[in-house]
C-alpha positions as CSV (number, residue, x, y, z in Angstrom):
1,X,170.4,32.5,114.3
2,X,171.9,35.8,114.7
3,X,172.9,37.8,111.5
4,X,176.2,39.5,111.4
5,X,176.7,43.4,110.9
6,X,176.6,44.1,107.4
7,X,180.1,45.9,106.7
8,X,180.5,49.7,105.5
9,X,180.5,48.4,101.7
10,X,176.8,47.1,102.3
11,X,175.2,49.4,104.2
12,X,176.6,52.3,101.7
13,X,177.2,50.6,98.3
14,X,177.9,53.1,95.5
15,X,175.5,51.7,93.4
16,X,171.5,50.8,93.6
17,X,171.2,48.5,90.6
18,X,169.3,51.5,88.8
19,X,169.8,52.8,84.9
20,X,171.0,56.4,85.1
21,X,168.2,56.7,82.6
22,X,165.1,55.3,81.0
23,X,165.4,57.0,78.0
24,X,167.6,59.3,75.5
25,X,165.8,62.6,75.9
26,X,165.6,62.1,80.4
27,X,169.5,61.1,79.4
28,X,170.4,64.2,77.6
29,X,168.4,66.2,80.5
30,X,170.5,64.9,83.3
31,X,174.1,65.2,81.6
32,X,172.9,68.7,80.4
33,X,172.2,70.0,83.8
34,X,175.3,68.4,85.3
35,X,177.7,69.7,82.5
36,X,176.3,73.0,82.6
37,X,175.8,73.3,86.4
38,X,179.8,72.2,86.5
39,X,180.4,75.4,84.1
40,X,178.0,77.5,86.1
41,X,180.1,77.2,89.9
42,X,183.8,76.2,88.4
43,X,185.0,79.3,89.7
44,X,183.4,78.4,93.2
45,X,183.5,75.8,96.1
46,X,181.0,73.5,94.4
47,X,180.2,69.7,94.0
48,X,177.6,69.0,91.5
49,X,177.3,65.1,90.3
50,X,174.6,63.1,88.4
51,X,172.9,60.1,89.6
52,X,175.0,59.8,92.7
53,X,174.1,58.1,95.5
54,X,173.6,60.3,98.6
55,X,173.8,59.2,102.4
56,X,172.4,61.8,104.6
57,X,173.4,60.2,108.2
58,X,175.7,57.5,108.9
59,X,174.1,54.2,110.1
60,X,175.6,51.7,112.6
61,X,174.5,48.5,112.9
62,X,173.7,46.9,116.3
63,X,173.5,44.0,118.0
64,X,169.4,44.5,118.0
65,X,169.8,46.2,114.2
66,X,172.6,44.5,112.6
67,X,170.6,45.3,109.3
68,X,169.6,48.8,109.2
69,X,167.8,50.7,106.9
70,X,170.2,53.7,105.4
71,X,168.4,56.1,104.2
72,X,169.4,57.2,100.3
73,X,169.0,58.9,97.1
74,X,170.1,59.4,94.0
75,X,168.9,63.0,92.8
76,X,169.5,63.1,88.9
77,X,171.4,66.3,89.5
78,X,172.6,67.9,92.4
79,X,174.8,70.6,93.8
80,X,176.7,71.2,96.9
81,X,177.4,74.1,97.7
82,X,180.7,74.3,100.2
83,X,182.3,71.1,99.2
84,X,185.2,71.0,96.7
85,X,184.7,69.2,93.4
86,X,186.3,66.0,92.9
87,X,185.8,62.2,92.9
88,X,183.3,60.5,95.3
89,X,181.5,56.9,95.0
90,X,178.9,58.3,96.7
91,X,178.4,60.9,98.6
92,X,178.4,60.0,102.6
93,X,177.1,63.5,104.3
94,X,179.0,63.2,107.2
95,X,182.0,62.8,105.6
96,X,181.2,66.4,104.0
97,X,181.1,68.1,107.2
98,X,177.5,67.2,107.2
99,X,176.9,69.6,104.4
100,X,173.3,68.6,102.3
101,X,173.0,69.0,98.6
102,X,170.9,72.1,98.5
103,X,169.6,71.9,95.1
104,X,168.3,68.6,93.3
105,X,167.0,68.4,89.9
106,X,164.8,65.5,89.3
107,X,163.8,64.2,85.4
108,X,160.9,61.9,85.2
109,X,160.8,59.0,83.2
110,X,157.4,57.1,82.0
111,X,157.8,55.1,84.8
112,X,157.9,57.5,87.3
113,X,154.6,57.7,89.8
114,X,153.2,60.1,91.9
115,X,153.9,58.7,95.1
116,X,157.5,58.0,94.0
117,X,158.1,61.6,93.7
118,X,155.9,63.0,96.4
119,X,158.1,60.6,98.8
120,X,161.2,62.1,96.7
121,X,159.4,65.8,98.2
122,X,159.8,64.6,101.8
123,X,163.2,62.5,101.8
124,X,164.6,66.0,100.1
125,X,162.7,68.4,102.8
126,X,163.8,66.1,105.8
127,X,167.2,65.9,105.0
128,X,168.1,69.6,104.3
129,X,167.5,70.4,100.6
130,X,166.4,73.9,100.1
131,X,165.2,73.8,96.4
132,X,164.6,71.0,94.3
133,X,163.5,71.2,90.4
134,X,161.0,68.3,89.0
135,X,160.4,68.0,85.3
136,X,158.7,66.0,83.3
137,X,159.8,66.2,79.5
138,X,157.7,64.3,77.9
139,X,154.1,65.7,79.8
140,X,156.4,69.1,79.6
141,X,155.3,69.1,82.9
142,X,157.7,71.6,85.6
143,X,157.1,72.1,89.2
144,X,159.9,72.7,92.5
145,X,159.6,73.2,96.0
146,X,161.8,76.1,97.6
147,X,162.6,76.6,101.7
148,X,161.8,80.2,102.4
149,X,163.0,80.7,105.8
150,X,160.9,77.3,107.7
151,X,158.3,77.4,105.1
152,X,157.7,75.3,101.9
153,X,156.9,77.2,99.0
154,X,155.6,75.6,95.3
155,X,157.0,76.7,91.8
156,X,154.9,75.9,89.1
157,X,154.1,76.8,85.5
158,X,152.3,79.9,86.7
159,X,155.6,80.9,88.4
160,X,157.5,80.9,85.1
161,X,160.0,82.2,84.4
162,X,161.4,81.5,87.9
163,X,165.1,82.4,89.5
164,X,166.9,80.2,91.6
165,X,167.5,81.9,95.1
166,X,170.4,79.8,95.1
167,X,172.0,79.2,91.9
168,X,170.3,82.4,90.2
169,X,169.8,80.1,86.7
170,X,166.2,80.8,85.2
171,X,163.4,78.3,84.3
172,X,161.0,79.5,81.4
173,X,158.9,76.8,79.4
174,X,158.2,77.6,76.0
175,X,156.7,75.6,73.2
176,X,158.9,73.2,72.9
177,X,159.3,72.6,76.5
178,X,161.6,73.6,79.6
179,X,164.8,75.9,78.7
180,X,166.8,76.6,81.6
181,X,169.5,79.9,81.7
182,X,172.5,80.9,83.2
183,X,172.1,84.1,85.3
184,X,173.4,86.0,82.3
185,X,171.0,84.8,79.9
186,X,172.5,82.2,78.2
187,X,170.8,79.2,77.3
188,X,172.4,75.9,78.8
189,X,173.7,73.9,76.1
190,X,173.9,70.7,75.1
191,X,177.1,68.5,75.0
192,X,177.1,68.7,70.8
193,X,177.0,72.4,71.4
194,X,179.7,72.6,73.7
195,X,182.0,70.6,71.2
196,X,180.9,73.0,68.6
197,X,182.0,76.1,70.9
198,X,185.2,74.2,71.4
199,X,186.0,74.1,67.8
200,X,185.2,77.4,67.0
201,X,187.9,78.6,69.5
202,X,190.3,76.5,68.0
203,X,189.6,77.5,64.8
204,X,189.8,81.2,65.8
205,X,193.0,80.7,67.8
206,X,194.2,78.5,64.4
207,X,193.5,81.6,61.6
208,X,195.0,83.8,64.5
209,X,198.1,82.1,64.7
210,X,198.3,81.4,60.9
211,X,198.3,85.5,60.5
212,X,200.7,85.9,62.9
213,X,202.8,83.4,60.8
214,X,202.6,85.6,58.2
215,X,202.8,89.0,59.6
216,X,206.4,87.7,60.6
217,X,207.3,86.6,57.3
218,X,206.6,89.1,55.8
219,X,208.5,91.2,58.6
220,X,211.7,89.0,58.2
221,X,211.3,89.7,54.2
222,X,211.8,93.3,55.1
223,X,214.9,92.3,57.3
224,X,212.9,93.1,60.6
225,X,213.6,90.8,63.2
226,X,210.0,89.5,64.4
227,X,210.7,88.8,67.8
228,X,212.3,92.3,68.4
229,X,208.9,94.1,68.6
């Protein structure tokens, strides 16, 4: 019996069946390094997602193949550099004029093996990443793999603190575990610390505003016509 071609939806669905996460602190990781990797480039041509699927070549079936293997991942984090931000369902590379992610950030969960990340390594090298970032949180465990030119080269715990060639953030590990930086030394934060940020601003600009109510007040009280000045 001969199968039919599987149709575009199939061979690239925009989800694997996969949780985003195993657990609250690999969760908080993964939004942390999307939210603060969005701040990091908003001012540039820059896609970063979380937990996207990514296609790195189209796959057509044939009459011999009508049920291809496509090849994909789903880097927890990842930035593309070149492409404008915006909604995707996945991200099909040669719809991005072939452009690759060219960082990936990958959080390991308890259920994570060796193998499963060492074949992460070579999917990520084959199809054009030039860094990618591994941590685990709970072994505090940090390493990366960074194309110099044709050559691989390993970041690890001895390499820390380390600068992306890229991105220029910094990795340092500390007691508590990994901390990563913006290139001016500021600590990525958290979602509850961005809200907290946000209300401080507002509060500022609220007791700004409310003095401003008053100097005019007290302007008008002395018959000077606020909006004059």
């Amino acid at each position: 019996m001969v199968q039919a071609p599987l149709s575009p939806q199939t061979l690239y669905p925009d989800s694997d069946g996969q949780p985003m996460a195993e657990n609250t602190e690999q969760y908080q990781w993964i939004v942390r390094l999307v939210e603060n990797l969005k701040r990091l480039l908003k001012d540039q041509v820059a896609f970063v997602a979380g937990d996207l699927l990514w296609y790195p070549v189209e796959v057509k079936p044939t009459p011999d193949q009508p049920r291809p293997t496509v090849p994909r991942q789903a880097p927890d984090a990842m930035v593309v550099l070149g492409r404008p931000d915006g909604y995707r369902g996945s991200y099909k590379q040669w719809q991005e004029e072939n452009i690759a992610p060219q960082v990936v950030f990958e959080i390991l969960s308890p259920s994570n093996t060796p193998s499963e990340m060492a074949a992460k390594e070579r999917f990520y090298q084959q199809y054009g990443v030039r860094e990618m970032y591994f941590y685990d949180p709970q072994a505090r465990n940090f390493w990366g793999l960074i194309q110099v030119e044709n050559d691989w080269h390993w970041v690890t715990e001895l390499n820390l603190p380390w600068v992306s060639p890229l991105l220029q953030i910094r990795f340092a590990m500390f007691e508590d575990g990994l901390a990563v930086f913006y290139p001016n030394g500021e600590p990525f934060k958290t979602l509850e610390e961005f809200a907290q940020e946000r209300d401080q601003v507002k509060a500022e600009r609220d007791q700004l505003q409310v003095e401003r109510d008053r100097l005019a007040q007290k302007l008008q009280e002395l018959g000077i016509d606020p909006t004059l000045l």
